[in-house]
C-alpha positions as CSV (number, residue, x, y, z in Angstrom):
1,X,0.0,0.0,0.0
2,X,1.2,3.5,-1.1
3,X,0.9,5.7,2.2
4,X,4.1,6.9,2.8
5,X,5.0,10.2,1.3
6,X,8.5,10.9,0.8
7,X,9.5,14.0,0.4
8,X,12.4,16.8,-0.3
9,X,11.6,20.2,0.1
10,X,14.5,22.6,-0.4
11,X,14.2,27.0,-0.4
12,X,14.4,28.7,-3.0
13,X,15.4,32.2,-4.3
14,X,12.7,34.6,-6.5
15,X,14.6,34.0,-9.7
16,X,14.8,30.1,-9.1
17,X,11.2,30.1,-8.4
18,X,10.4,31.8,-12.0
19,X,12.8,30.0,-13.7
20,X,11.2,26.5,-12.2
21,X,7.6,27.9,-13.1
22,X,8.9,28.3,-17.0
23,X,11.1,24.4,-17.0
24,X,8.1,22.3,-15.1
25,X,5.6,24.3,-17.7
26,X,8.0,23.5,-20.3
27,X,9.3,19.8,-19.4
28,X,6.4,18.4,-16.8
29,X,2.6,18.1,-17.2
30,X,1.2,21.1,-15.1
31,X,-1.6,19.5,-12.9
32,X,-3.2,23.1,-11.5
33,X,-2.3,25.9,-9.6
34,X,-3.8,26.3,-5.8
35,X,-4.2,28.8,-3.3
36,X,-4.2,26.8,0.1
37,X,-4.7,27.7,3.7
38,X,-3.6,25.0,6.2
39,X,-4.0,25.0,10.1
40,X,-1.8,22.8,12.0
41,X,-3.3,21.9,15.7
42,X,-1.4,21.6,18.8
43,X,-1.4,17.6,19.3
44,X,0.8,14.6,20.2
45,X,0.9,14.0,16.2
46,X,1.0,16.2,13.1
47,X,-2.5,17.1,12.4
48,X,-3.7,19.8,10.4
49,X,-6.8,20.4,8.3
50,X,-6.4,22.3,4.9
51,X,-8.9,24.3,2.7
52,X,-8.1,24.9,-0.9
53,X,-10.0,25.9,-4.3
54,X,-11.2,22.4,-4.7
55,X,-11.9,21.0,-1.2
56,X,-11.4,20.6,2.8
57,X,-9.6,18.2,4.1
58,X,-8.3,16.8,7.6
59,X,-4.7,15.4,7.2
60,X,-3.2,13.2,9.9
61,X,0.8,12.4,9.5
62,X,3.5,9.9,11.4
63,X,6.8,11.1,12.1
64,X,8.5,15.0,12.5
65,X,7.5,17.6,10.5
66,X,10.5,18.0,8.3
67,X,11.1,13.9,7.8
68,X,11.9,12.4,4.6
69,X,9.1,9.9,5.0
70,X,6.2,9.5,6.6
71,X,2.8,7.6,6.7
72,X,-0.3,10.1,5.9
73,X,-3.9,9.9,6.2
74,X,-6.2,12.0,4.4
75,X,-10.3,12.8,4.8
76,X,-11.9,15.1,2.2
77,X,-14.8,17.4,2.8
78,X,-16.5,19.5,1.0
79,X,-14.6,23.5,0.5
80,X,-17.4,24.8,2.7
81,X,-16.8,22.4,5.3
82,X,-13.9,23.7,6.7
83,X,-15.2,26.7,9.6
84,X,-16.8,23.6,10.7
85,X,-13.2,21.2,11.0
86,X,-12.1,23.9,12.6
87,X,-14.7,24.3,15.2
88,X,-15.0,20.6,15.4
89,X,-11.0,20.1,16.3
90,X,-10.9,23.0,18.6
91,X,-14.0,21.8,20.8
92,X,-11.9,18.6,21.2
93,X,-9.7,20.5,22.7
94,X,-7.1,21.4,19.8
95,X,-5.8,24.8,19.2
96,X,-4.4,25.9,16.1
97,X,-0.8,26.5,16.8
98,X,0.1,27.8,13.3
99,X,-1.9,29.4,10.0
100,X,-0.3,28.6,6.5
101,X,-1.3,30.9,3.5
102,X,-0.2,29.0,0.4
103,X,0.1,29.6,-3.5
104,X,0.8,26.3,-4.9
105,X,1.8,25.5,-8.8
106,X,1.4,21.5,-9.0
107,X,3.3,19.4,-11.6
108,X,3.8,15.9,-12.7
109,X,7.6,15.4,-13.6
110,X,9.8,12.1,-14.6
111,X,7.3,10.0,-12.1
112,X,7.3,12.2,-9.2
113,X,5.0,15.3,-7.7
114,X,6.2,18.5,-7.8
115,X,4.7,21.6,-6.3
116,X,6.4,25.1,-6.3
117,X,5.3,26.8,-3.7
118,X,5.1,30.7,-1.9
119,X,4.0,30.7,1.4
120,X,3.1,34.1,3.1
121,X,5.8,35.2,5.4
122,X,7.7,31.6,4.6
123,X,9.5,31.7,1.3
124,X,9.3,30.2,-2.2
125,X,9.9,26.1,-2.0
126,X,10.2,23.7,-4.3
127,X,9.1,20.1,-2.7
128,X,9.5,16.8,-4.7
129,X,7.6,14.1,-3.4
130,X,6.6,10.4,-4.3
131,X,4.3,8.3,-2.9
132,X,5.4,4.9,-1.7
133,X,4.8,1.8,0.3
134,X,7.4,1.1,3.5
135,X,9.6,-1.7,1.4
136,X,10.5,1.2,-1.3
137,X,10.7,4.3,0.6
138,X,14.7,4.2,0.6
139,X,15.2,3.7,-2.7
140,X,12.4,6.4,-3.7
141,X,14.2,9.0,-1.7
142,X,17.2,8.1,-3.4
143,X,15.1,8.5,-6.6
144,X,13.9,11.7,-5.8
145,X,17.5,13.2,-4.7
146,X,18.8,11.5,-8.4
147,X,16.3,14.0,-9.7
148,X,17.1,17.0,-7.4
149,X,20.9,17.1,-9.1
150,X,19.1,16.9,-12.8
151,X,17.6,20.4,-11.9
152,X,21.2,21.5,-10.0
153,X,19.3,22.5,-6.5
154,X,20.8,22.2,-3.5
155,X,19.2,20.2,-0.7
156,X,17.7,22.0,2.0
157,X,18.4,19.7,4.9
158,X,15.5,19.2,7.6
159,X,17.9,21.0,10.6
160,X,17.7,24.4,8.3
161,X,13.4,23.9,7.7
162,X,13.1,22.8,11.4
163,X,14.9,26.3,12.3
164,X,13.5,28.4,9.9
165,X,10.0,26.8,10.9
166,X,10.5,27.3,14.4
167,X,10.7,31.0,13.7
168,X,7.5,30.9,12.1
169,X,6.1,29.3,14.9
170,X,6.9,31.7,16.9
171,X,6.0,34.7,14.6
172,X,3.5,33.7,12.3
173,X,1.3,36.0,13.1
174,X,3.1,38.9,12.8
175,X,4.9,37.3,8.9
176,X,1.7,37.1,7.6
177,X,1.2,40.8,8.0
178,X,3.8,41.7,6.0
């Protein structure tokens, strides 16, 4: 069963961000372009629920943050349902401990996922990502750095995202302002 996502996300410049836009719309098969807001609650595991211009959707992940793999579960609701996730999650007892604003640009390239991303008061970020079952998740994240050096981007290494996410954490609320 393929629920493991594996995943590299690396930062990105401005300029690399435009100049990914133009190669991926070029080499890859452009899936759709999103706008994305995502809550992440205060709780023993990574939960979050996400509204976007299709749908809601409650999202349940193993694991840190910033791992290379992890197992994830997914619920979709309908786009309209999400005041009421929110409500539902916060009666349980569940704060939001951080608010994502999100323009995504998805693509299908060389068998992976890519999204290139600009999160408000985050950065641009490109994340290449393959779904995979737990015998094959080495060898896909091996599959996915292969693919990293074809496009000649450095890895950004989970110690860099976890610190430049804690400083999110800790001023979201004020980046988004900005």
């Amino acid at each position: 069963m393929n629920n493991i996502e594996v995943e590299i996300r690396c930062f990105i410049s401005l300029e690399k961000y435009q100049e990914l836009l133009a190669f991926f719309h070029r080499e890859g098969e452009f899936l759709n372009e999103d706008y994305q807001e995502t809550y992440y609650f205060e709780a023993e595991h990574d939960l979050r629920i996400q509204k976007n211009n299709s749908f809601s959707k409650v999202v349940l992940k193993s694991g840190k943050v910033h791992d290379y793999h992890r197992k994830e579960i997914e619920v979709k609701f309908e786009r309209a349902e999400f005041e009421k996730l929110e409500s539902l999650f916060a009666t349980l007892g569940y704060p939001v401990a951080i608010k994502w604003f999100r323009k995504r640009h998805n693509f299908k390239w060389q068998d992976i996922d890519i999204s290139l991303d600009f999160t408000k008061g985050y950065g641009y970020i490109l994340e290449l990502e393959k779904m995979s079952d737990e015998q094959h998740q080495e060898q896909n994240l091996r599959f996915i750095r292969e693919k990293l050096k074809l496009l000649q981007i450095t890895e950004t290494f989970k110690e860099e995202f976890d610190q430049i996410y804690k400083h999110y954490l800790e001023n979201w609320q004020r980046l988004i302002k900005e």
